[in-house]
N, C-alpha and C positions, 0 to 999 in steps of 0.2 A: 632673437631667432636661434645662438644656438644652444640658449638651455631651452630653447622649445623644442627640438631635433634629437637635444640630452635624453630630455623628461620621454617622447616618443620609443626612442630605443630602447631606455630603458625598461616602458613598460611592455612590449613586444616581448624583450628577451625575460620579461618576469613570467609570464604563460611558461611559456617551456620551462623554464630553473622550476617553476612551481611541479611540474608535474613529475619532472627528473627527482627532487630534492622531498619529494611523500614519505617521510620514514617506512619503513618493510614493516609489515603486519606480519608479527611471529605468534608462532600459531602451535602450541602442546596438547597433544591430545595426555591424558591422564588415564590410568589402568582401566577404568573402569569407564571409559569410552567419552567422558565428557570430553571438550575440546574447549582451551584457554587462548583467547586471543588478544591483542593487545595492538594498538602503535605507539610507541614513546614520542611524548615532544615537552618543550622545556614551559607547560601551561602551570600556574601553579594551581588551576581546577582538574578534577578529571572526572569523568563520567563513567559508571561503571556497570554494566547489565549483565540478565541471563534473559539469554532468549532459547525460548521451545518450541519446538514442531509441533506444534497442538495447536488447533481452532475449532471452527464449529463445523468444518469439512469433517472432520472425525467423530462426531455426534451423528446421534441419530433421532429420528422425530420424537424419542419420548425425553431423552434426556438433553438436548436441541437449548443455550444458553444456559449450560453447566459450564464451558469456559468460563464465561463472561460473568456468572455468578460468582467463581474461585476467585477471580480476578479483584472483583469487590471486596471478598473477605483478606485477601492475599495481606492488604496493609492493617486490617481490624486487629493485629495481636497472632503471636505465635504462642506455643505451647511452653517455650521459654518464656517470653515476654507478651505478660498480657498489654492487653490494646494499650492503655494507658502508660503503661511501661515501655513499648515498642515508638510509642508517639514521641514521647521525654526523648528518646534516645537519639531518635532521629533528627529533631531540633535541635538538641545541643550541640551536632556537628555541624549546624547552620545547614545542612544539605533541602535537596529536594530531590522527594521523589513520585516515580510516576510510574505510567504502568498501559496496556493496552491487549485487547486481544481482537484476532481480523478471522478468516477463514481458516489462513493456516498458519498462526502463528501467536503466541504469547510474548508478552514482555515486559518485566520490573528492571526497570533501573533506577540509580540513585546518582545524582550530579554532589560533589563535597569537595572539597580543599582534598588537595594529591596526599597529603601528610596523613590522611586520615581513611585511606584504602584499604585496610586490613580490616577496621570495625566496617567499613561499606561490605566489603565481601561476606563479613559474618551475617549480614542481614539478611543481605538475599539469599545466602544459603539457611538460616532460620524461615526467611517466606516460601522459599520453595521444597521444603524438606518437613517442618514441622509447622505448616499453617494449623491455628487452634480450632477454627470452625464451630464455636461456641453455637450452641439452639439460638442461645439471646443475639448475637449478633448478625446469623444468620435471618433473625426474623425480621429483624432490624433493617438489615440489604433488602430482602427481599420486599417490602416496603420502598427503599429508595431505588432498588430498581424498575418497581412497576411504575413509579411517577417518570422517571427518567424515558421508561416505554410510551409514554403519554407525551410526553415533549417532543418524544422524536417523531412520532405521527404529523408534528406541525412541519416537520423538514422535509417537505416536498423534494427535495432532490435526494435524499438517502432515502426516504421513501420509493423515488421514482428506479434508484438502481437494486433497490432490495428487489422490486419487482420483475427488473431486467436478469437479475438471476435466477431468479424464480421461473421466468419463462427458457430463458437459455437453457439452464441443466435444468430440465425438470423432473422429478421423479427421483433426484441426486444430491446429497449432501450438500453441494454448492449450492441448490436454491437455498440453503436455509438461511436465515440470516444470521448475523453474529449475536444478538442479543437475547435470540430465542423469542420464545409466543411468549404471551401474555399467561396464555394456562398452562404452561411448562414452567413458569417461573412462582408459579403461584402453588403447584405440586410438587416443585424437584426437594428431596428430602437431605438429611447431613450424607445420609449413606449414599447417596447419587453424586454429588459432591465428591465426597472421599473418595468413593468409586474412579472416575474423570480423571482424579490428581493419579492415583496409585496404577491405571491403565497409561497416561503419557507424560508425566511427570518422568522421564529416563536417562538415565546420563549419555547415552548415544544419542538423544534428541535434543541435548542442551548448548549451548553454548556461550562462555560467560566472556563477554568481551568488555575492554576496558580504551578510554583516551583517555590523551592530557597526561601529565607528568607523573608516568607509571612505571617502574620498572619489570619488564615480563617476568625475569627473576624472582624477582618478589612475591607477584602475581600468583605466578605457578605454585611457589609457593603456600602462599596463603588460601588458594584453591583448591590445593592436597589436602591441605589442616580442615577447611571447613566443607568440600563437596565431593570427598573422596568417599561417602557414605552413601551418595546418592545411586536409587538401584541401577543394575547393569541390564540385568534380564527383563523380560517379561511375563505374567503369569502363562501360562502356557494355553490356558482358556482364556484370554483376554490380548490375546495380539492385535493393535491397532492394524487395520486393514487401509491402505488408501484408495478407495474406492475409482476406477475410471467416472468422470461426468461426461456423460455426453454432450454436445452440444443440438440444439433443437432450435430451428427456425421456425419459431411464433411471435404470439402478442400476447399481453395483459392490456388491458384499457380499464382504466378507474374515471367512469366519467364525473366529475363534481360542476355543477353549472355554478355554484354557488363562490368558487374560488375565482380570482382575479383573474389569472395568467394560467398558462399549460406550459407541463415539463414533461418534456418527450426526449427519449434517449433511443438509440437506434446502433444494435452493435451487429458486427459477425464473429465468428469464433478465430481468436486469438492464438499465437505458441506461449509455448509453455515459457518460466523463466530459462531455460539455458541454450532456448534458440536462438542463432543468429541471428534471424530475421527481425529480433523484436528492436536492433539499429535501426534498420532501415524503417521498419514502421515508426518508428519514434522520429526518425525525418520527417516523413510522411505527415505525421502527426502536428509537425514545426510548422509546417507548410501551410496549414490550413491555420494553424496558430486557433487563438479565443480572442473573446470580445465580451464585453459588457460597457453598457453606456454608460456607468457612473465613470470609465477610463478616459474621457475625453479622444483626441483624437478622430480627423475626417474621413475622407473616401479615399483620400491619397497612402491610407495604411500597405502595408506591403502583405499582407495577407487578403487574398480577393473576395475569401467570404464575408470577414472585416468589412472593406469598401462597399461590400454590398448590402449590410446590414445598416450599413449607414445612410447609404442614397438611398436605399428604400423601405426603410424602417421598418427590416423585418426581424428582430426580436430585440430583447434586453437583454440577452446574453445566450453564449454558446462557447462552450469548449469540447475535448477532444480526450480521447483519455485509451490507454493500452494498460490494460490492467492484465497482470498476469498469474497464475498458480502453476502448482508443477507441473504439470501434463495438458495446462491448454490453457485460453486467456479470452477476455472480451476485449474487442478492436471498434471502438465506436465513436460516436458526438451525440451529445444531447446538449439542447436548449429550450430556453425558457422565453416565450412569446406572447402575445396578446391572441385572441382566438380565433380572428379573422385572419393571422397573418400567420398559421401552421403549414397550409398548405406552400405558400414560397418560401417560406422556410427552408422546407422540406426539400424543396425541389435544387433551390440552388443548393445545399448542404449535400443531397445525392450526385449533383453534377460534380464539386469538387473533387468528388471522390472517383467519379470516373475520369475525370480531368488526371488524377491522380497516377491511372491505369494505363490512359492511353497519351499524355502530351506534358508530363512533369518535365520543366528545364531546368537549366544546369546552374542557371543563378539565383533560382530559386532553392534550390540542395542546396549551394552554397550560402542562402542566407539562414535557412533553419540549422545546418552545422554549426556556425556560429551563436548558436540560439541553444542548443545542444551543449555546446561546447562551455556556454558561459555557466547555464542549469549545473553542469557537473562539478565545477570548480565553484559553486556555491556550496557543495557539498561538506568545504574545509568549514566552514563557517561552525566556530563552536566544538566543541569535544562531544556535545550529545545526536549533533548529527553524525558524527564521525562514527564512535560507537557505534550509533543502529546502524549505519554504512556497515559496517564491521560483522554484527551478531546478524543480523539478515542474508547479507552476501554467503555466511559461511553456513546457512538452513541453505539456501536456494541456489548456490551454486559448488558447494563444497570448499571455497574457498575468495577470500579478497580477490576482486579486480581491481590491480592495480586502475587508477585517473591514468598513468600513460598509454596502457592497452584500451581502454573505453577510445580515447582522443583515436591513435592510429583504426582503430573499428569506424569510430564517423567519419574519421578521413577517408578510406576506401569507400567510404557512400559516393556511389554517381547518381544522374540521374534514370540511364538503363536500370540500375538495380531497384529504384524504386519503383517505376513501372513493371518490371516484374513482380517485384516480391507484393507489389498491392494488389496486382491483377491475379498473384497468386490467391490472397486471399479475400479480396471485397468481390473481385469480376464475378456477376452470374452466380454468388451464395445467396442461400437465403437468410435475411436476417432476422434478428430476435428485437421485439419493439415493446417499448414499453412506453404506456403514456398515462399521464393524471390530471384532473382539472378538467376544465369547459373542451373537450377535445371534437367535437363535434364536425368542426371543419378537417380531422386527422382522415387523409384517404383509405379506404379499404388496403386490407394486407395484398392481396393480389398488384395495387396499384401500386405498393411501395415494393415488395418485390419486382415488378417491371419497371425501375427505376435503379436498379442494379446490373443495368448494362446498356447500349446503346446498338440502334441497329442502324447500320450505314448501309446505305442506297449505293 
């Protein structure tokens, strides 16, 4: 009993030391506007990236999966090191590396043994400074990424949210997707390419962050030697603009009889990353939690939409999602059903949410904080989640939040504030719908919009 009382304590008092005892993310901006960030720990891997302000928000409908094209070529060979040569190199430090690009944002990193951080940083300043863009290998991508455009049409759910931004911003950069059309990628030329890189490719939009057993000293240093070249300015005909997206309550509907299931998503407009609010909606968000029947688990779940998808078998899944960009976000659930069972879906998945607005309690907060709480301290896991923690935070908020500020921010969650801040934004908006598959049973947009509030007698 009392190393059962020991083991107890000690791990209570491990939460707190953990969040106290985060090494400080030090943080050098360099002349020429890059910014070098780091957190040191005693890992003998580290992870090492640049991340850039640039995605397919900053495109536009002709040149629309120019990111996502660079991004391909990014690892095929630099102008130093042809592909073949680039490959060898990369292997031999045993590393790995990876790469991504979203709406607003780029990213190459490379994971290697800590002893071997200065050849990691020559890389990515060789991928992001001198990509070769060869015809041949470009012809080559362009090939694997129209099959890869093919593949992805079978993902009904990234299909279902391509569409959900497509109807939210429409008319606006943000509908576009990340991967571009099919006949932008089958036209986009080396000079359109080169173009993209040499317009946000900027050292004010870069930021080269590091975990795992790293000396920032070092860092900085070897940062200076290999990225102190990268430009500062912009052409002065070529200033990326970030365009406001508006938000637009509509619908897309793709009806297909022929598919099994329907995937319906249902957002309203979201804040930006660096509003408060987006705590408390991520509470919010706890609260209604996900579900999928492969999770086992009965009616007695602590999530009521949970319980209810189980006593009444109404979907195979459903989650929740606050996705955000600089200046505004989607706040929504979508789920995936059978096509008799859209409309209760539907209906309990809208009461939650006015549940949400008008009768959120306090042990309810308090169990999605703990849900919140454990999510963010999953974060330490690994030097490559730390990193992107790192090079993300410091695009979208100008700087690391501290894991102890995040904690004290969920801790000030009541349940007053979530009833505000949702009724701020779900009560009586209209929402953006999107839906794919046998949708037949999906109610007219007038009905789903009168389902975004409740009228008391």
């Amino acid at each position: 009993a009392a190393l059962s009382t020991l083991t107890r304590k000690r791990g209570a008092a491990t939460y707190a030391q953990t969040l106290q005892n985060i090494p400080e993310t030090q943080v050098t901006t360099l002349e020429n506007g890059l910014r070098v960030a780091s957190e040191e720990s005693s890992q003998p891997t580290c992870t090492v990236g640049v991340w850039i302000g640039a995605g397919s928000r900053y495109e536009n409908t002709k040149n629309n999966g120019a990111g996502f094209f660079v991004e391909h070529l990014a690892f095929k060979g630099t102008k130093q090191r042809p592909g073949t040569a680039f490959e060898k190199e990369v292997e031999s430090l045993g590393a790995h590396l990876n790469g991504y690009t979203s709406r607003e944002q780029t990213a190459f990193y490379i994971k290697a043994l800590s002893k071997d951080m200065p050849k990691v940083v020559e890389l990515l300043a060789d991928i992001v400074q001198n990509c070769a863009m060869e015809e041949s290998q470009i012809e080559k991508e362009r090939g694997v990424i129209l099959q890869e455009l093919q593949e992805m049409d079978s993902n009904l759910t990234d299909v279902t949210f391509d569409y959900l931004h497509a109807t939210a911003f429409q008319g606006t950069p943000l509908a576009q997707t990340v991967e571009g059309t099919t006949e932008n990628i089958k036209r986009l030329t080396r000079a359109d390419l080169a173009s993209y890189v040499d317009t946000h490719f900027k050292a004010p939009r870069m930021v080269l962050a590091a975990a795992g057993g790293v000396s920032h000293k070092e860092l900085v240093d070897v940062a200076k030697q290999h990225l102190s070249g990268v430009p500062f300015k912009y052409k002065e005909d070529a200033v990326p603009i970030l365009q406001h997206c508006r938000f637009t309550g509509s619908e897309i509907r793709a009806r297909d009889d022929g598919l099994p299931l329907a995937h319906i998503a249902l957002a309203v407009e979201g804040p930006g990353w660096a509003n408060p609010d987006n705590i408390v909606l991520n509470v919010a968000n706890a609260i209604i939690g996900c579900y999928d029947r492969t999770y086992g688990g009965g009616k007695n779940q602590s999530s009521r939409l949970a319980a209810l998808a189980v006593e009444y078998n109404l979907c195979h899944s459903f989650q929740t999602f606050n996705t955000s960009y600089s200046d505004t976000g989607l706040f929504g659930f979508h789920f995936v059903s059978d096509p008799l069972s859209i409309d209760d879906t539907m209906f309990c998945a809208q009461r939650e949410w006015m549940r949400l607005c008008t009768s959120t309690t306090e042990s309810e907060v308090t169990r999605a904080k703990n849900y919140l709480r454990n999510a963010m301290v999953a974060q330490l896991d690994g030097t490559t989640r730390v990193c992107e923690n790192i090079g993300s935070h410091l695009l979208n908020y100008g700087r690391r939040i501290p894991l102890e500020e995040w904690d004290a921010r969920i801790s000030a969650v009541d349940a007053r504030m979530v009833r505000e801040v949702c009724s701020k934004y779900i009560y009586d908006k209209c929402p953006a719908v999107a839906a794919v598959g046998p949708i037949e049973q999906l109610l007219d947009y007038n009905r789903l919009r009168s389902g975004m509030y409740w009228v008391r007698l």
